[in-house]
N, C-alpha and C positions, 0 to 999 in steps of 0.2 A: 493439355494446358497446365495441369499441375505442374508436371515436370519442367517445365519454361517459368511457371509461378516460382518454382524455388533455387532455377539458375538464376533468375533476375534479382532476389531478394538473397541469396546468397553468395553466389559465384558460384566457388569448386565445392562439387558434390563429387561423394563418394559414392560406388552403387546400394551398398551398406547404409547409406544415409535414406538413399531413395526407398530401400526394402523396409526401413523402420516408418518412413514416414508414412508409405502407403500398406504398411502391413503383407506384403509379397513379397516372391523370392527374387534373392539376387538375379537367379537364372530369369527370370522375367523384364528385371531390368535392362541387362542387357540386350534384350528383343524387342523391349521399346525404344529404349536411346539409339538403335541400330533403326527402328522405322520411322523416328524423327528425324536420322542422317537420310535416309533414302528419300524423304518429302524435302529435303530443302532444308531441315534447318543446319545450320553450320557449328553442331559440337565436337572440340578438342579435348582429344583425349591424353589427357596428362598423366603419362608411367609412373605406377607407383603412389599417384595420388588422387587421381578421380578424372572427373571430366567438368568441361567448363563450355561454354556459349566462348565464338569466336568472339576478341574485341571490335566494338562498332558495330553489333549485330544488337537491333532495338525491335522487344515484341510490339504485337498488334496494341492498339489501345484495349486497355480493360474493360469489361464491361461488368454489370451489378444483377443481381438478381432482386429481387422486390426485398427479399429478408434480409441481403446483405444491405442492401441500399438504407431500410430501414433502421439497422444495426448503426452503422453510421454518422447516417441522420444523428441519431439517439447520442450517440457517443461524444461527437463533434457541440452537439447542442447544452449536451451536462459540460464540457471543458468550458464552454464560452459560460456558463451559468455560475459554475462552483471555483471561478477564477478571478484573482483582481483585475483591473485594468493594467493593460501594459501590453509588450511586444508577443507574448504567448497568444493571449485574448486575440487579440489583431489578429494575428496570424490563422487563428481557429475560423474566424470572420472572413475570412480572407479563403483561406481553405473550402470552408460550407460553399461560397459562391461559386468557388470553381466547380465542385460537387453538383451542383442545382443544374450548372451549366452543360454536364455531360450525359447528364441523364435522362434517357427515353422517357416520351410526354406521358405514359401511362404510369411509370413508375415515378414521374414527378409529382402528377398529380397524388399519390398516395402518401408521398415526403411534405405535399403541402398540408395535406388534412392533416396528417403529423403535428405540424409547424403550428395548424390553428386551434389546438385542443393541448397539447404537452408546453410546459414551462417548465424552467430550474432554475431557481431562487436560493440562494443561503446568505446569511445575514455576515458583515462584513470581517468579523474575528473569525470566522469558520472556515472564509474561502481558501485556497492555495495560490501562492504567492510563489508562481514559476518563473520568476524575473528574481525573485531575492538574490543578491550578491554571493551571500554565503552557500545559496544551494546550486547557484550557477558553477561559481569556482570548483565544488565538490564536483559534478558533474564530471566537469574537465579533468582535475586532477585522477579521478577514478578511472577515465578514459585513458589517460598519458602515463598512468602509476606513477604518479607523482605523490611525495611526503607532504602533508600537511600536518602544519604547529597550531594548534589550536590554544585559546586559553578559553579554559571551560569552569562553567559555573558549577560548583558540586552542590547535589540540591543539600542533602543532609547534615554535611560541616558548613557549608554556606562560602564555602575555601573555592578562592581561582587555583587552579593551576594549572602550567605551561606545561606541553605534552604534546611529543610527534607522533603521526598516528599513518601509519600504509593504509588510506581507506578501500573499502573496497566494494561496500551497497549503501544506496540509501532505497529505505522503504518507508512508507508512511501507514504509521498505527493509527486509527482513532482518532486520524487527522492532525498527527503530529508525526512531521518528520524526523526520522531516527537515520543515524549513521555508524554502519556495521564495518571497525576497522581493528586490525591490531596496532595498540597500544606501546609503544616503545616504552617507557614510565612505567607500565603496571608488566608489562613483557608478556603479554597474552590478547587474546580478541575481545574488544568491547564494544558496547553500543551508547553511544552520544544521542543528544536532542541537541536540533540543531538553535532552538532557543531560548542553547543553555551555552553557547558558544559567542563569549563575548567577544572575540576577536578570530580573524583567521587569517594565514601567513598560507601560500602554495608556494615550497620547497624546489629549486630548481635538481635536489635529488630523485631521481628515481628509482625503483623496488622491483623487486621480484615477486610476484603472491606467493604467500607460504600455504604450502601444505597442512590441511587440518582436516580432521575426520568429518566436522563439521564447524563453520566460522562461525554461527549463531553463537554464543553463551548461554549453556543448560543454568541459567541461575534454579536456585531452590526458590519454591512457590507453597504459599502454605493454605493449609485448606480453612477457608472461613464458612461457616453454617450461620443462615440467619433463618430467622421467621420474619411472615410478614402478613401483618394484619391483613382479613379478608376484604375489606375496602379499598387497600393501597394497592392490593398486587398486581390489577391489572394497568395501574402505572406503571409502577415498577419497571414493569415489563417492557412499558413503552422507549423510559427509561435507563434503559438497562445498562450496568456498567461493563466496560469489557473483559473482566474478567470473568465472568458469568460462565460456571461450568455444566450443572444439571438442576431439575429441581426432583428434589428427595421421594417427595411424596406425590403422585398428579391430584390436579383439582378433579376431585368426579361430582362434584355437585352439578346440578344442571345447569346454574347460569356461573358465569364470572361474578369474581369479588365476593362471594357466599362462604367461603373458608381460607381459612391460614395456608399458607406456603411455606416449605420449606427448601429454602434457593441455598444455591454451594458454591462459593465463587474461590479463584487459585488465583491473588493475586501477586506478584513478584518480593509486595513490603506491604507493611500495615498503611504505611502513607498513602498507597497507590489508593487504596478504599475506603478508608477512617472521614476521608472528607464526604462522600457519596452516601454513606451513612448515617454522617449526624444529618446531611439535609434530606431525611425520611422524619425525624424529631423521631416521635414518641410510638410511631405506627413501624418501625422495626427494629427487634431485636438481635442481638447479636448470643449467641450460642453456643460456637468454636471459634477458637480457640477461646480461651481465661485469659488471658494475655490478652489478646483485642479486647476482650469483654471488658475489662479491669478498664483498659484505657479509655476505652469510648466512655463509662462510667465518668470517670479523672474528670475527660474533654467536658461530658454534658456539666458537670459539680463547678467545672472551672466559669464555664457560660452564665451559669446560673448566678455568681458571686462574682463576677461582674457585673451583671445586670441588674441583679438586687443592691448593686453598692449604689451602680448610677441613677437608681430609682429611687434609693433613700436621698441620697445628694442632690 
């Protein structure tokens, strides 16, 4: 059955393909694909390029094991949860029933107890937005390698600027979708927020992907050291930002919250962090760099004389 699993989800397989995916030798492969031809099923064997399922040849219906079923469940149930309303949602709605519907009364019943004890709730700035305009277009043009001109909002100059881009991932950080594309304007590979993208144009040129050792962006990341009072840490924690690299020292006290921490975080810019720290106030400090240190300083002096003006006022 596997081997039908990944004609059908793939087409042309290579024997090579099959020996990596199953961990066995090519010599194996071919003593299997030769005793799925001897039972009936009808694979061609394409010279030079692998082998393939004849056209118009459809497997048996699938069936689910209790963990895959619940697997699922789970999966289908978080899209419909952590989604806006719209054609995605629908569709996930739409999906789960058919799901319910093919599924043995034993394994249903285990999806219902599921159903009646698990919920996914997030509150409506948090959710993904897989009908947006802008991430749909991407989508497509990333499919077709198609140019897109984007006018992007720079966070730091606070500057638009117009700029064709070969996209070519989008992944989502920390709940914010980023788009992984070279750059025409800066002539190298960059990564975008998509809102940071006040307009978008899909280009009826098409690209080639360029060769790169890797298309991510190694930016430099610099190492922050903070403390953090033994009261706040096990927020912190809960809290925590995504740079978040180790912590220094472990707690061996016996309970939580009984001593200081010290957490190590590698964030990309002082910006990415500077805000996540002042809202700790006065229960953490900062320690590496002098440069962060100075600033958050700056920031807290800056707060303070405003709010002292508008309290004498």
């Amino acid at each position: 059955m596997g081997y039908l699993l990944l004609f059908q989800s793939r087409g042309l397989m290579r024997a090579q393909d099959f020996a990596e995916q199953f961990e066995i030798s090519e010599r194996t492969v071919y003593r299997d694909v030769q005793a799925l031809s001897e039972v009936g099923v009808p694979i061609m064997a394409m010279p030079g390029e692998g082998y393939r399922l004849m056209e118009g040849y459809y497997l048996p219906p699938i069936t689910f094991s209790p963990q895959e079923a619940r697997a699922l469940y789970l999966a289908i149930s978080m899209l419909v949860g952590q989604t806006t309303p719209g054609d995605t949602q629908t569709a996930a709605l739409t999906a789960l029933e058919k799901f319910r519907a093919v599924l043995p009364g034993a394994t249903l019943r285990q999806v219902a107890a599921l159903e009646a004890v698990i919920r996914f709730y997030a509150i409506p700035t948090t959710r993904f937005n897989f009908d947006d305009e802008v991430f749909v277009k991407l989508q497509e043009a990333i499919y077709r390698r198609q140019v897109v001109r984007l006018c992007y909002h720079t966070q730091h100059s606070n500057e638009v600027t117009e700029r064709d881009v070969e996209p070519f991932e989008l992944a989502s950080v920390n709940r914010v979708w980023l788009l992984t594309g070279y750059c025409r304007l800066r002539e190298a590979p960059r990564v975008f927020r998509l809102d940071r993208i006040d307009a978008l144009k899909v280009c009826p040129e098409t690209f080639i992907p360029r060769e790169f050792e890797d298309w991510r962006p190694q930016a430099e990341r610099f190492y922050v050291v903070v403390r953090v009072d033994a009261a706040e840490v096990r927020w912190v924690h809960e809290r925590q930002h995504f740079s978040f690299d180790e912590e220094e020292t472990a707690n061996t006290a016996p309970f939580h919250g009984t001593a200081d921490a010290i957490l190590i975080y590698r964030p990309h810019t002082f910006d990415q962090i500077e805000g996540w720290l002042l809202s700790w106030g006065d229960t953490v400090e900062v320690l590496e760099p002098p440069e962060l240190r100075e600033r958050i300083a700056a920031t807290a002096a800056g707060i303070m004389r405003r709010h002292q003006s508008s309290a004498s006022s």
